[in-house]
N, C-alpha and C positions, 0 to 999 in steps of 0.2 A: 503498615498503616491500615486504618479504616477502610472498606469496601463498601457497595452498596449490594456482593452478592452476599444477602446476609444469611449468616448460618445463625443456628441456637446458641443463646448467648452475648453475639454480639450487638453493640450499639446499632439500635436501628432507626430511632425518634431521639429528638429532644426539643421539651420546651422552655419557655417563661412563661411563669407566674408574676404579670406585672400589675400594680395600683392606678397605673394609667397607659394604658396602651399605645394611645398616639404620642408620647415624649419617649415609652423605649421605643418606638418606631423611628422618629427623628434622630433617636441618637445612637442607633446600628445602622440605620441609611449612613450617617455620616463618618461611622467608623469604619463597618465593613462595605458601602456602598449597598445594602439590601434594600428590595423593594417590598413592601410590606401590601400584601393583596389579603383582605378582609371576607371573611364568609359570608353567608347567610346569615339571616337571623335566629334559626334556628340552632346556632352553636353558638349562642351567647356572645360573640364579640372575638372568634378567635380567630384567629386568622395566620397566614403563611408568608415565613421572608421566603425570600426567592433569589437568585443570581443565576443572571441570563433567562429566566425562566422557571428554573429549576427550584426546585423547593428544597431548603438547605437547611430549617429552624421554622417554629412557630410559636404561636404566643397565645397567652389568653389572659380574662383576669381572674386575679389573684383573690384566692376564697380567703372572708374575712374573719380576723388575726393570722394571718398568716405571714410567713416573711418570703420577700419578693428573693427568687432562685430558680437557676434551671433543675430541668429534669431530663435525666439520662434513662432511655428505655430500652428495653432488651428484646432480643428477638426471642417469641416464643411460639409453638406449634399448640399447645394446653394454657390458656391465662386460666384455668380452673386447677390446673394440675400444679402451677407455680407456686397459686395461691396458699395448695396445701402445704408445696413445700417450704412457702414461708416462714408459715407458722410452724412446722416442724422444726424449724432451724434458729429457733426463737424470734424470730421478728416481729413484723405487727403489721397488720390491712389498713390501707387508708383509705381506700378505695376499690373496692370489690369488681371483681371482673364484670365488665359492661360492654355489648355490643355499640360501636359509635357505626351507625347508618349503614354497615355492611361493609364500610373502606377496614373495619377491622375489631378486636376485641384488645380494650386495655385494663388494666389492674393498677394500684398504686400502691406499695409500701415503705416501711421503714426497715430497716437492718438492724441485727440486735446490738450494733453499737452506736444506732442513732441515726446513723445517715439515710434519708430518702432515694427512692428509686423507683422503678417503674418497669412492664411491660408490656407488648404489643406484640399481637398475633395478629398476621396479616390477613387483610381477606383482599379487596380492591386494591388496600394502598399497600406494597409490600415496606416502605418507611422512606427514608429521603432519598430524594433522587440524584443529591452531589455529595461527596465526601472525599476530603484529603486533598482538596484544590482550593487554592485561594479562596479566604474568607467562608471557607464551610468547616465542617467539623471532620476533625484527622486525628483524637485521641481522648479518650475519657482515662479520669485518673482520681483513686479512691483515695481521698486522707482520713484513718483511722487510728485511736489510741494502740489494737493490737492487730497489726495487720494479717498476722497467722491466723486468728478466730477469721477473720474477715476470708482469706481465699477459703476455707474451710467450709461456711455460708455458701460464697458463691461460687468452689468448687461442687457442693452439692444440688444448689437449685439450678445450675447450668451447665456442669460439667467444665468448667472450664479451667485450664491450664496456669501455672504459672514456672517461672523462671526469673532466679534471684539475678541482679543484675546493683556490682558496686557500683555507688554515688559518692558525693562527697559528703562525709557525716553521716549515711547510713547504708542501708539495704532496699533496695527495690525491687520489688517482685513483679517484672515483665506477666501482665495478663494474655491469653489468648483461646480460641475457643476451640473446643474438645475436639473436632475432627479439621485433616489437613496439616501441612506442614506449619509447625509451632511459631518459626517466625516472619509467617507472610500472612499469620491469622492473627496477628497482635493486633492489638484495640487499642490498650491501654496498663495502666499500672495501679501498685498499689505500696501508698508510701507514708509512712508514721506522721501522727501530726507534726507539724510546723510549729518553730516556738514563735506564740501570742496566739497558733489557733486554738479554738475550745471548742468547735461542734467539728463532728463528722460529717464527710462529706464528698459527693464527688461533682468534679470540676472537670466541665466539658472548655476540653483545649479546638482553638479555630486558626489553622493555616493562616499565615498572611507572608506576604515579598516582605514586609519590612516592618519590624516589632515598634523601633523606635519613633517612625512617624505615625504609627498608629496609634501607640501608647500618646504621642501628643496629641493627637487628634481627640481620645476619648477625656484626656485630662480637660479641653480647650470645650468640648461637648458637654461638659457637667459629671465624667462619672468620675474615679476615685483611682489612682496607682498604687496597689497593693506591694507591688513587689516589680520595680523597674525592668529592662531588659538584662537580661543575664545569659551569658555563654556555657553551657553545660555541656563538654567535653562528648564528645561521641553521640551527641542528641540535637545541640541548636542552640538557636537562643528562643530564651522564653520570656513571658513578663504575666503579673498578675492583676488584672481591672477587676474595680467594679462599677456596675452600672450605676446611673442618677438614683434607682429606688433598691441601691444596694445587692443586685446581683451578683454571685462572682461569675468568674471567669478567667480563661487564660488564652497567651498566644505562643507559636512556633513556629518559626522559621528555623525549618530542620536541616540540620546538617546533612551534606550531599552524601551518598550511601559512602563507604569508603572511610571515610573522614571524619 
């Protein structure tokens, strides 16, 4: 699972993009219990959940037409160097490498199959400070039409690993990052779209003790159940929300090692 000692590659940020800040606020206090502490003014309204303290997720608003969605970001030691490998590896710049105040340097792109993404090279802030414990983020997970082109991409711009792993109905290819034993560096995965999805996309999974009171909790909140709790053999159970302004997202309640 996710760490916070983060090597090249792995998840080390992630945001929202939301249309109204204080209702996704109200309604991750009430799912995950997050406290939502707001910056300066001079970062436009963005601001940091937090549990116990710790900073676990953050938000900002959402540049317009655009659709409300996290953003999964990658650790990077060159956001100039990623850049170029983006575009080498057919993708697209959404956001060009930018110094934010010295806590760090981020980038934004697209994937050549569409899906968005992001990097961050640390300076001040090396990226979140909880991971893989209740209510933070414990696994990012790529849904793409051809998930071979996809490790390809981002075996090249990160080095990073993978390892096919049967599911029901398909193939999964266990992600992980290039140095270190392969499966205590696992992030995340990468798995063919889903039938009704149509974009690509990766979807940051968030620990919780209990999928099914949670998943009621965000249904009773205003947001949307994509996909109910489900027991997945050797992994947990999961389920799929979305937020009030259409986020996704997912949850896990992972299977104790072993089992």
């Amino acid at each position: 699972m996710l760490g916070t000692d983060y090597r090249t590659g792995s998840p080390n940020w992630i945001d929202l993009g939301s249309p109204d800040i204080p209702r996704a606020a109200a309604f991750y206090r009430a799912v995950f219990g997050w406290e939502f502490h707001l910056l300066g003014p001079e970062t436009g309204g963005y601001g940091f959940f937090q549990v116990d303290g710790k900073t676990v997720a953050a938000v900002g608003q959402l540049d317009p037409g655009a659709t409300s969605a996290w953003t999964v970001y990658f650790r990077t030691d060159d956001a100039e160097a990623a850049t170029r490998g983006v575009r080498d590896g057919g993708g697209a710049v959404r956001v060009e490498p930018m110094d934010v105040m010295g806590e760090g340097w981020l980038a934004q792109y697209t994937d050549q199959q569409g899906a968005d993404f992001a990097v961050w090279q640390p300076g001040r802030t090396p990226g979140l400070e909880l991971t893989s414990a209740d209510n933070a983020l414990c696994w990012v997970e790529l849904h793409v039409p051809d998930p071979m082109a996809a490790l390809a991409f981002y075996g090249a711009l990160f080095g990073m690993r993978s390892q096919a792993m049967e599911a029901p109905g398909m193939t999964y290819q266990v992600l992980s990052t290039a140095a270190g034993d392969q499966e205590d560096g696992s992030f995340g995965g990468v798995a063919p779209l889903m039938e009704g999805e149509r974009d690509a996309r990766w979807v940051p999974y968030f620990a919780v003790a209990d999928v099914d009171a949670v998943v009621s909790t965000a249904r009773t909140s205003g947001g949307t159940v994509l996909m109910p709790g489900a027991d997945v053999p050797d992994v947990g159970r999961i389920a799929w929300l979305a937020d009030p302004s259409g986020a996704v997202f997912a949850l896990l309640k992972a299977a104790p090692r072993g089992e």
